[in-house]
N, C-alpha and C positions, 0 to 999 in steps of 0.2 A: 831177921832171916839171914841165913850165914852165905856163903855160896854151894854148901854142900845141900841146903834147903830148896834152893833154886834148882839145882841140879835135877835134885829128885821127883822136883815140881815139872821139869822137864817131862824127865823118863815119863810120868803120872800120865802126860797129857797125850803123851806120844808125837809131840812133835820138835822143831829145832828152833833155838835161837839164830837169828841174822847177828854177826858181829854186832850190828851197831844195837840191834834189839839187847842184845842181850849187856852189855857196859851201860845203855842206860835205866835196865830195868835197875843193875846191881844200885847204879849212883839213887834213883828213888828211893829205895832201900834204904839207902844210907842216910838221905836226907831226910825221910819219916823218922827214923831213927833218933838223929840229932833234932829236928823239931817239933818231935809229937809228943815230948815230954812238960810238965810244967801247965805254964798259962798260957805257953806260946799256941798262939793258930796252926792247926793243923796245914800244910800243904794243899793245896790244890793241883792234882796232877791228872792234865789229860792225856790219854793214849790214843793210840794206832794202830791198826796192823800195817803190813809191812807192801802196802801198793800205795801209787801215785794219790787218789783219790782219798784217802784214807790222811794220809798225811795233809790233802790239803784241808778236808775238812775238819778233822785235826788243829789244825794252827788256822782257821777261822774260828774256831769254837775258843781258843785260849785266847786269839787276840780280845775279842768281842768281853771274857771275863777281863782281861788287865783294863778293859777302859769304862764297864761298868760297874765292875767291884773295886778297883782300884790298890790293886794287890797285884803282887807278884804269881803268876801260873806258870807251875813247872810240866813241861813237857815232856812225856814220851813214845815218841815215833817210832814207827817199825818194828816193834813189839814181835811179831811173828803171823802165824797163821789165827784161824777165828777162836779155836781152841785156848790156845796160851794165851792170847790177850783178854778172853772171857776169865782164865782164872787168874789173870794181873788182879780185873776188878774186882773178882771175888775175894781175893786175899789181900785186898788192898794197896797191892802196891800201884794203882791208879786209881783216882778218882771217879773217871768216867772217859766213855770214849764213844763215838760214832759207830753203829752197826745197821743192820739190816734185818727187816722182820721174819722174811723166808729163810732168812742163814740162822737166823735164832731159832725158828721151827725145827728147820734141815739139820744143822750142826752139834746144837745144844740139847733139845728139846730130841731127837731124834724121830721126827716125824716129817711127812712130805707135806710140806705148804702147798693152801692153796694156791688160786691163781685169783681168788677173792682178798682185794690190798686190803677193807676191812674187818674181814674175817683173820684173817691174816697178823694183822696188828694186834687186832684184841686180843686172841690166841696167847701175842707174845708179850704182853703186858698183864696179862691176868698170870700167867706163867712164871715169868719172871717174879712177881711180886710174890708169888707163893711158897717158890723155892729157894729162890735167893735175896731177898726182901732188896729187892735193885727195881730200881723204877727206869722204863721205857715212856721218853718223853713224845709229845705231840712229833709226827713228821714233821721230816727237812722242808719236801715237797720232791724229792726223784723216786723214781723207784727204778734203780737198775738191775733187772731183771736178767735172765740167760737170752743173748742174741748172738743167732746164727746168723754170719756174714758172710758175702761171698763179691764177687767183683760187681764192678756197675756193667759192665762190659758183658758178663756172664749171664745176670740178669735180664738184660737187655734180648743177649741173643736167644734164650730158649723163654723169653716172657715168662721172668717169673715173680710174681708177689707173694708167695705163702709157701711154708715148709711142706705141703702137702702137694702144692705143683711141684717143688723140687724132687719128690719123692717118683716121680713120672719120669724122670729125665735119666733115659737109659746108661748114658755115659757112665754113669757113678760119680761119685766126689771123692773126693782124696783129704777127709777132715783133720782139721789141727788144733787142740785143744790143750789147759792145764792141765796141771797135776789134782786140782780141788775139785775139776767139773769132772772128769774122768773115775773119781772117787768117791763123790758124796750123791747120796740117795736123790738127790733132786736135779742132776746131772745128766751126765750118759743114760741112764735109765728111762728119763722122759724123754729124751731123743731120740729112744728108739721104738716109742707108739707111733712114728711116722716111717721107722722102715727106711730111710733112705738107704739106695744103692751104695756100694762102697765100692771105688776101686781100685783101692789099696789101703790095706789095715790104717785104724787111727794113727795118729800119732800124737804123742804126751809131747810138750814142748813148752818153755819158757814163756811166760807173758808178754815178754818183751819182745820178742822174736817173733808171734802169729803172725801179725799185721804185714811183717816185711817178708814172711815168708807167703802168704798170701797173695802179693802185690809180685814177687818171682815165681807166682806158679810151683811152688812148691808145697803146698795145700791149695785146695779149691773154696774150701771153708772152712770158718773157724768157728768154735765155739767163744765166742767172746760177752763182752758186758756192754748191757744201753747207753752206758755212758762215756763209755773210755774217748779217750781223749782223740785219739786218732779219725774216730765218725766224723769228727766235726771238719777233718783237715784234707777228702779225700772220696773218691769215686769209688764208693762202699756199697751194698744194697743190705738190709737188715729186714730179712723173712719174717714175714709174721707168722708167729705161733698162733694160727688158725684154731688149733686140736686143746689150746691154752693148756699142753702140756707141762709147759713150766710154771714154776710160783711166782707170787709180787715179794718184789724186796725193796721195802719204804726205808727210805733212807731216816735213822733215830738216834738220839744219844741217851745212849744208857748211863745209868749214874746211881750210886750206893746210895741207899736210903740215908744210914746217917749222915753222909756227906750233903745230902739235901739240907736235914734238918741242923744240921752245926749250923747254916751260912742261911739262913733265912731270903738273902738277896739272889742266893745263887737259884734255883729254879725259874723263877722271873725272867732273869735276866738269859736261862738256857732259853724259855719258852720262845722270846724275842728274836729266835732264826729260824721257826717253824715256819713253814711254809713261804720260805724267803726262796726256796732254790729249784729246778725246774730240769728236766733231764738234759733242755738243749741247753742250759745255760754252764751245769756241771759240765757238760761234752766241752765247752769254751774251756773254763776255768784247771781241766785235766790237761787239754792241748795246750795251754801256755806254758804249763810245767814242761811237758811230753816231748811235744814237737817244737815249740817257742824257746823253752830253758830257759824258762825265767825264775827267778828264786821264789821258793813257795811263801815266804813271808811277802814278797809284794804283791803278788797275785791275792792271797785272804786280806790284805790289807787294800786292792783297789776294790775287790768285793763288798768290803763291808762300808766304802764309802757311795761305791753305786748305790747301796740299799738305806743308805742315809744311820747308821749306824756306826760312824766312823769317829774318833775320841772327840772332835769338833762335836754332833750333834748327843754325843754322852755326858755335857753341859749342862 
């Protein structure tokens, strides 16, 4: 695949590469290239989209292959949005990468997930295997779902636990949101069976920026994720979606059928992080990147020794 292949594959998807996304899709490319000819072992390359969590799960899922395949896993992080790194896999220029079951319904699949995580999963694995002969493995164990956040302070003063009490609170809110929740069918749309007051139009805004614009009063709420990193570091209130307007998104790794079947060790050794991970524990493991700045290689690397799968007990 040339770069005018890639381009196109762009245009196709309708979305953009991140600089770093897109120089390491090319280098995969390259490297398939050079060693997918012959007798040589094909590559193993796992992907990302292009958030904190993504990339960590990401470089857990590759460390855990270098210490029980005992091979080399080439990496690529920051791939892009759900789109473009679903046709990385598809076209192989990755192996496999960490997803979500509701964004495989929502995204891929074109349809509104439920809010049932095993309805939900099986949907996206019966799905998957039919259209794209790509296998969805057992869950992580999170499912980071759509959470509205608002201050503890806020919560506090008009007592509120559920999006349906906030719906009551004359004031309005002044919501902050991305560019994906704001556009994808299982977004904005379910946020607004609950009607909340507004009192002052949404606003689209960077991922990076809710939280601390949140924290200046500068949105009242944000649409954000169960797990981000920030929950764990900070006087948050996270509504419950009483109305279960939103879906479940089980945290899974997707992975190309052949790629299963070439490496016979490699499924096994995927299954062996199922149910290893937990929402409050991901919320840690995102903050030490987020808030802590700690390199995402040590962070999946004291993970996978907390859970006793660390190259010592792959012996």
């Amino acid at each position: 695949m040339d770069r005018t292949q890639i381009v196109s594959m762009r245009k196709t998807v309708g979305l953009t590469f991140s600089g770093v996304g897109l120089i390491a899709l090319m280098a995969g490319v390259v490297t398939m290239s050079a060693t997918g000819c012959g007798n040589k072992q094909k590559p193993l390359i796992v992907g990302s989209k292009n958030f904190t969590e993504q990339v960590v799960l990401g470089e857990i899922i590759a460390q855990h292959l270098e210490n029980r395949l005992g091979r080399k896993v080439t990496r690529q992080f920051n791939l892009g949005g759900t789109l473009l790194t679903y046709q990385a896999l598809l076209g192989g220029q990755v192996s496999l990468y960490p997803e979500y079951t509701g964004t495989i319904e929502a995204e891929i699949l074109k349809e509104k997930p439920s809010s049932d995580p095993a309805q939900v999963f099986l949907r996206a694995r019966q799905e998957m295997r039919r259209v794209a002969q790509i296998e969805v493995l057992d869950p992580l164990g999170i499912d980071n779902f759509f959470a509205m956040v608002i201050r503890g302070e806020d919560a506090r003063k008009f007592k509120l636990e559920t999006l349906s009490q906030a719906a009551q609170v004359k004031d309005g809110w002044k919501l902050g949101m991305g560019y994906e929740f704001e556009q994808r069918i299982d977004g904005m749309p379910s946020l607004e069976e609950y009607r909340l007051p507004m009192s002052a139009p949404p606003r689209s805004m960077d991922l990076g920026l809710m939280y601390k614009a949140l924290e200046k009063g500068q949105v009242t709420m944000i649409a954000a994720n169960a797990t981000d990193g920030p929950l764990a570091a900070h006087d948050w209130k996270v509504l419950q979606d009483d109305k279960h307007a939103f879906g479940s998104y089980q945290a899974c790794i997707m992975a190309r059928q052949e790629t299963l079947a070439a490496e016979p060790r490699l499924q096994p050794a995927l299954l062996e992080l199922s149910g290893k991970l937990n929402n409050e524990l991901m919320r840690k493991l995102n903050a030490a990147v987020d808030v802590d700045h700690r390199p995402v290689r040590d962070v999946a690397a004291g993970f996978l020794r907390e859970i006793g799968l660390s190259p010592a007990s792959a012996k």
